[in-house]
Each structure stands twice: as C-alpha cells, then as structure tokens.
C-alpha positions as CSV (number, residue, x, y, z in Angstrom):
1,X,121.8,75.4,119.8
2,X,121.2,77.5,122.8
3,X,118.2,80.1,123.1
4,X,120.6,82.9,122.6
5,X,121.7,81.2,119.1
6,X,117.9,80.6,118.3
7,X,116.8,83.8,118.8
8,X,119.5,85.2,116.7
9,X,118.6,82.9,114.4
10,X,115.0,83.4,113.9
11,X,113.8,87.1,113.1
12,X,111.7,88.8,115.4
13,X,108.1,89.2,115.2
14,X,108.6,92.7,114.8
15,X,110.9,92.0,112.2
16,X,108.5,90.3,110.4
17,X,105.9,93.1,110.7
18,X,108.2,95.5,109.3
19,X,109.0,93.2,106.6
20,X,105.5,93.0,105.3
21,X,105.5,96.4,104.9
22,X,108.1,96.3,102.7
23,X,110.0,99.7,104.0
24,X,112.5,99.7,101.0
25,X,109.5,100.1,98.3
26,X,107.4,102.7,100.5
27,X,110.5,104.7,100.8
28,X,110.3,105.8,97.3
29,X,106.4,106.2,97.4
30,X,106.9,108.2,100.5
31,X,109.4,110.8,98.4
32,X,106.6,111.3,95.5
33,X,103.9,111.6,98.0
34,X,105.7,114.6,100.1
35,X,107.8,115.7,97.2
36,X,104.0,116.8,95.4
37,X,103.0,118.9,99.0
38,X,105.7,121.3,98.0
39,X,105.4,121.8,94.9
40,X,101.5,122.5,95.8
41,X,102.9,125.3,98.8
42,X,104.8,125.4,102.1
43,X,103.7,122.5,104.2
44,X,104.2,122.8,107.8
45,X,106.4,119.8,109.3
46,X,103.4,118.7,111.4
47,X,101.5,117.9,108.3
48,X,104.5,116.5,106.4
49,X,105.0,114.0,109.1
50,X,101.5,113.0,109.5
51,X,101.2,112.6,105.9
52,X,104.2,110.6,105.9
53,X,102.8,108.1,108.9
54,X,99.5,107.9,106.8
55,X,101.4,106.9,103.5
56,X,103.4,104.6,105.6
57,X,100.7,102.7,107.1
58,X,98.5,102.1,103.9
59,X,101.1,101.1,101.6
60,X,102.2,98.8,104.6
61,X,99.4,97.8,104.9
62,X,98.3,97.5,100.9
63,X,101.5,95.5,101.2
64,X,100.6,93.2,103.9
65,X,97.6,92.2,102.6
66,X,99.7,91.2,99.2
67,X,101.4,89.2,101.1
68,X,98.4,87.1,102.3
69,X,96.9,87.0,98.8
70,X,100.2,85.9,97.1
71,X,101.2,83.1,99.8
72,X,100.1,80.3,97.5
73,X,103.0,81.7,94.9
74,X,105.1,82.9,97.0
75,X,106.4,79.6,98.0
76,X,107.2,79.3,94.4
77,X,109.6,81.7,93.8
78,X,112.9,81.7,95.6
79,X,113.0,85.5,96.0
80,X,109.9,85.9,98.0
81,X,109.7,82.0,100.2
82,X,111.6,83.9,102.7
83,X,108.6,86.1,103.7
84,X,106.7,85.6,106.7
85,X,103.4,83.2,105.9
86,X,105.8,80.6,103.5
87,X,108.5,80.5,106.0
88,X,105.9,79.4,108.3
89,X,106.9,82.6,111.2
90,X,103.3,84.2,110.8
91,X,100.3,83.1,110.1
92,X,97.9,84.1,107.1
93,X,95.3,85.3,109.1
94,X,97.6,87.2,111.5
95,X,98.9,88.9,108.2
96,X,95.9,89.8,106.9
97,X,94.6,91.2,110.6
98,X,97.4,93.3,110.5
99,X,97.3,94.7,107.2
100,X,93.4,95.7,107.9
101,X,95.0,97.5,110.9
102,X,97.5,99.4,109.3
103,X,94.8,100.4,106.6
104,X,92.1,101.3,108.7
105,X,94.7,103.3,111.4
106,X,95.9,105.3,108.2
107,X,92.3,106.2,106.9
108,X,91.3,107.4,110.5
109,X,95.2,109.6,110.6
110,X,94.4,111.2,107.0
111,X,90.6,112.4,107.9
112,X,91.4,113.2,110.6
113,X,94.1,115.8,110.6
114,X,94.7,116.4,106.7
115,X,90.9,116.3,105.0
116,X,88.7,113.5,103.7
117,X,90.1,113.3,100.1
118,X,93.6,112.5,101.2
119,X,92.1,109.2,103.6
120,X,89.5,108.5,99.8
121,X,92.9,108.6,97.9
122,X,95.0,107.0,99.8
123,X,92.1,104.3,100.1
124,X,91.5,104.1,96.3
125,X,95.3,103.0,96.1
126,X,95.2,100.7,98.8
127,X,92.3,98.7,96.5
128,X,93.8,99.5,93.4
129,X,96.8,97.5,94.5
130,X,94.9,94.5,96.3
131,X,92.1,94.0,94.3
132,X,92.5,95.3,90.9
133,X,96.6,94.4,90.5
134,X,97.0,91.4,93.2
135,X,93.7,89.6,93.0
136,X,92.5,89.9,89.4
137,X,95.5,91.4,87.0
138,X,98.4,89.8,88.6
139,X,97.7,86.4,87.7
140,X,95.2,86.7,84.2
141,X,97.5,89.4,81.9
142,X,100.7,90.5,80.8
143,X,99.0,93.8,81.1
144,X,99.6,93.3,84.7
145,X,102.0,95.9,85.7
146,X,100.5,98.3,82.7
147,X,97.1,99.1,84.6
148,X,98.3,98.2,87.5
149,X,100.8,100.6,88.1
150,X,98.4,103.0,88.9
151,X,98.1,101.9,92.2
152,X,101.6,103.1,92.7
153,X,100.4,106.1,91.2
154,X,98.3,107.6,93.8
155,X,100.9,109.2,96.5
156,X,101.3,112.4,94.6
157,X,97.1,112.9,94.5
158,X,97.5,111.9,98.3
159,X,100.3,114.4,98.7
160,X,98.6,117.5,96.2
161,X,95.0,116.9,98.0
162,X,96.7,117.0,102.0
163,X,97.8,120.8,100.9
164,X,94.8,121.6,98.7
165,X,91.9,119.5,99.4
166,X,91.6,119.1,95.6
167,X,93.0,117.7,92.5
168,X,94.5,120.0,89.6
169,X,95.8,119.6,86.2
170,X,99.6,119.2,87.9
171,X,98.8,116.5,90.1
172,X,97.1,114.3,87.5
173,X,100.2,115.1,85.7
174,X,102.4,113.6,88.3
175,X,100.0,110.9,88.6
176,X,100.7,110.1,84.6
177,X,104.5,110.3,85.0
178,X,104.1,107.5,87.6
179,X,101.8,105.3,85.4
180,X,104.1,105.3,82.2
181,X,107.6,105.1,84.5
182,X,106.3,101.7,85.9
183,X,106.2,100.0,82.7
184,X,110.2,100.2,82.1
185,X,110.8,100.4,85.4
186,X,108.9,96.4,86.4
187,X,109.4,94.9,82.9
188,X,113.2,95.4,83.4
189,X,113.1,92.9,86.8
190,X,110.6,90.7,85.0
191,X,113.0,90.3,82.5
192,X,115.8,89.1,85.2
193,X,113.5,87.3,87.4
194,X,111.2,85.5,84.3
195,X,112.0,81.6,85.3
196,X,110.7,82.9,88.6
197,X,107.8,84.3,88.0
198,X,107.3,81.6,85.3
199,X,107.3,78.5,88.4
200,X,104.5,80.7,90.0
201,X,102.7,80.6,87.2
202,X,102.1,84.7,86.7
203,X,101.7,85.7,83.1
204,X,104.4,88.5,83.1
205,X,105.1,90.2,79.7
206,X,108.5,88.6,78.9
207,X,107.2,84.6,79.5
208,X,103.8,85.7,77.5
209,X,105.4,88.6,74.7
210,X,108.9,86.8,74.7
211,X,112.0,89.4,75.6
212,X,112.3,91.0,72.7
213,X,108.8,92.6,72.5
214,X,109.1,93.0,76.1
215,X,111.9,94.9,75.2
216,X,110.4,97.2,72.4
217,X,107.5,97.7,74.7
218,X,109.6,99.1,77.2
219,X,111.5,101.4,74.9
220,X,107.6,102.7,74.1
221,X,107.2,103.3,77.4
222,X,110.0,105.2,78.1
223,X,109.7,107.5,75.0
224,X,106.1,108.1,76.2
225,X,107.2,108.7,79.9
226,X,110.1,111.0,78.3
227,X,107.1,113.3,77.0
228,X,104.9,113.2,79.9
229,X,107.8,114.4,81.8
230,X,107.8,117.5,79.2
231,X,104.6,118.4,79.2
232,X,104.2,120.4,82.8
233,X,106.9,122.4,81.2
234,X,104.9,122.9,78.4
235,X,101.9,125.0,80.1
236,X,103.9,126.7,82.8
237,X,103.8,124.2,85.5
238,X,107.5,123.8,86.1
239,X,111.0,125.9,84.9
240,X,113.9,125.4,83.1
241,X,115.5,123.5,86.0
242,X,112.9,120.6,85.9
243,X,112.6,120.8,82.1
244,X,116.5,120.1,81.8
245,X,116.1,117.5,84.8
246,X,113.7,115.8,83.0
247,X,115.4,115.8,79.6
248,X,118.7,114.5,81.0
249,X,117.2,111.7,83.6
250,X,115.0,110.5,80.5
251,X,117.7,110.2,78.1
252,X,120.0,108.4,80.5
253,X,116.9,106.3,81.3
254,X,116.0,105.9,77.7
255,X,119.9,105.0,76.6
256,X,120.0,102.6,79.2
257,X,116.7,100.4,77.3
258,X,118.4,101.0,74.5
259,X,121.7,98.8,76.3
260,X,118.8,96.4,77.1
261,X,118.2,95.7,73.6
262,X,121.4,95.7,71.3
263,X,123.4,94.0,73.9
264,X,124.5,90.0,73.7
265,X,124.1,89.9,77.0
266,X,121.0,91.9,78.8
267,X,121.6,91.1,82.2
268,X,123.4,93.5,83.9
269,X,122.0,96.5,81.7
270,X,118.3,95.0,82.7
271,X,120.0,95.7,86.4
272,X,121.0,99.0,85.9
273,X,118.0,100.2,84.0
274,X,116.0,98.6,86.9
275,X,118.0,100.3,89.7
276,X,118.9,104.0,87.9
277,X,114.8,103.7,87.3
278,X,114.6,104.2,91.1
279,X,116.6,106.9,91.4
280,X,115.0,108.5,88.2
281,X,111.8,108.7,89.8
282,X,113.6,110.2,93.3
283,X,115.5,112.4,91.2
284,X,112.8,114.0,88.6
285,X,110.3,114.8,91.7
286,X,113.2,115.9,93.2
287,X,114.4,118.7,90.7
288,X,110.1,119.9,90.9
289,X,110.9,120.9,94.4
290,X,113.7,123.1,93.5
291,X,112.4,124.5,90.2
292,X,109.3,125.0,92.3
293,X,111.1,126.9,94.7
294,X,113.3,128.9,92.8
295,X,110.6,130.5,90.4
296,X,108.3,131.4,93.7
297,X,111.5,132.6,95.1
C-alpha cells in the first residue's frame, strides 16, 4: 500500500478529535440550548455564536472524557470499538488531555463574555454527565439513563441564564421536558442494541427489567413527558401554536411506543421511535420560538 492509500486509509488526527466530540449528538443539544435564548428575548448573533462555541466545546469535551472512562467497554461492543483509544489511533491520556482542554476553554468563553452562571451551568452538566452518569450510574443501575438524563438537560438553563443571568419557572420547565423525553427516547436504542450492551456488562433496563417492562416504562414516560409539554401552556408560558405542537409531536411520539409494544416484531418501530424522538425534541423547542415570537409580535 502506498502512503497515499494509507493515509486514506487511516482517519486523521483531526478526525479523530472531532469524533470524540461526537458532533451528531451536540447538534441537537446545541438547538435546545439557543432555541431557550429566544424564547427568553432577542439575542444578538454575537452572543448566539459564542454561546454556541461554549456549548460545543463542553459537551465535546463532557464527551471526550466519556470516551476515556468507557475505553475498557468500548472494546466490547461492536458499535463503539471503532472509536479512537480501542482502535488504538489515540491514546487514553491524550483523550483525556483534550477533553480537560475543551472543558476548561469553554468555562473561560462562557464567563467571560456571557456571565458566570452560564460557565457554573454548563460545568454542572459537564459533571453530571462524567461523574454522576459515566463513572457511577452507567455501570451499577438500570436507572442509568433515568437520572442521568439530566445531564443532557442543562443546555436550555445554559441558554435561559446567557440572556438573563438567572433561572425562572420556564427554564426549569424546559429543563423537565428534557429529563422525561430521555427515558423513551434511550430505552428505545437499548432495546435494539441490548446484546451489546449486555457483552459490556452495563445494566441497561431491557437486560435487567426484560423488554416488556422496558416497554411499559417507556409508555410512562412518554405520557408523563406528554404533560410536561402541556404545562407551560397551562400558566401562560407559551400559545396555541406550541400547545398544538406539543399535542401533535406527543401523540405521534406516544403512538409510535404504542407500535413498540403490540407489534410481533419491535425492531423497526424501536428505530423509528428512536429517530422521530430526535426530531421531536428539534421540533417542540422549535414551535416555542415561533409561538414565542408571534405572541410578542
């Protein structure tokens, strides 16, 4: 093979660093982070973007340092051996370096041009994430994903504080509709990805509950997540427009655990809930903006 065919071959460093970031998840953490500075008031694009680097840089870097924590087990399971440190391209304390970096650059960009409780919030999710979900819940409890999904619940504090310097009744909303949309939205993949997780030895709820309790549990979760989504309606938060956003996405959400359960076959509704849950969230913080809009308008 000649060096031309090797490098093509072998992904690049920078590759790799922009893997362990893991762009595709932050992308959808990056819409309910900015999504929440709207709704709050007019951000100028200045402050959107340097929200955006800072949300970018800890979740990369929250996810970096995943990746260093979960290298024994991610050799285990054939969707993540590909990564970086079990391929053998980087090396653990490289990652690790690296994700401190991205951390620490992101605490200094939210002090310093946003205000001091963005860079805390932003923080408090970065530890949520590696201590309390990778290092201890991860690997001791199907209740895994349950608490820990409030790590992936902190962008829209991050976002509401950058435009107001505080927390409000509305942001801790948004932070609940997070925390019970995670549920559905993980147990769905654990359900596909079970024998996987099951070599790596990580308690997830379908290998611990069996599927169909998984299953009921996620149809909880969803009827819960439905109401959640209602209740910022409820004291004057949001409009008709999200209130009928809400209702539909959560029915269509809901109907699809529904598939889940009386189906022969699971699989490919287990994909679709898993994927529309994606677009749900995108959607639903989506529809905020323009019901926000068009009652100020």
């Amino acid at each position: 093979m000649d060096v031309t065919a090797q490098r093509q071959a072998q992904p690049s460093l920078l590759r790799d660093m922009v893997m362990l970031t893991k762009p595709r998840i932050i992308s959808l953490l990056l819409v309910t982070t900015v999504a929440p500075m709207f709704v709050a008031g007019n951000p100028g694009w200045l402050l959107v973007l340097i929200v955006l680097l800072g949300g970018y840089l800890m979740a990369g870097g929250a996810n970096a340092v995943n990746m260093y924590l979960d290298r024994d087990i991610d050799t285990q399971m054939a969707r993540t051996r590909l990564r970086p440190i079990p391929s053998g391209r980087m090396g653990p304390r490289a990652v690790l370096a690296f994700g401190i970096a991205l951390a620490t650059a992101a605490t200094y960009l939210l002090a310093r041009f946003t205000n001091v409780l963005t860079a805390l919030l932003a923080l408090g999710g970065f530890y949520f994430y590696v201590f309390v979900y990778t290092r201890w819940l991860k690997r001791t409890t199907p209740q895994n994903i349950v608490i820990g999904g409030a790590a992936g619940a902190f962008p829209p504090l991050v976002g509401w504080a950058s435009m107001t310097g505080t927390i409000d009744l509305t942001a801790v909303y948004l932070f609940l509709i997070i925390f019970y949309w995670t549920p559905p939205h993980f147990w769905a993949l654990a359900l596909l990805k079970q024998r996987d997780y099951g070599r790596a030895g990580i308690p997830m709820a379908p290998l611990v509950w069996g599927e169909r309790q998984t299953m009921q549990q996620m149809l909880w979760y969803n009827v819960i997540l439905i109401a959640f989504t209602l209740l910022p309606f409820t004291f004057g938060a949001f409009g008709i427009i999200y209130f009928v956003s809400a209702l539909v996405l959560g029915v269509i959400l809901l109907a699809g655990v529904i598939r889940i359960i009386t189906a022969k076959d699971w699989t490919k509704p287990a994909w679709q809930v898993y994927k529309f849950s994606l677009l749900y969230l995108a959607l639903l913080f989506l529809a905020m903006v323009i019901d926000r809009k068009v009652l100020v308008s």
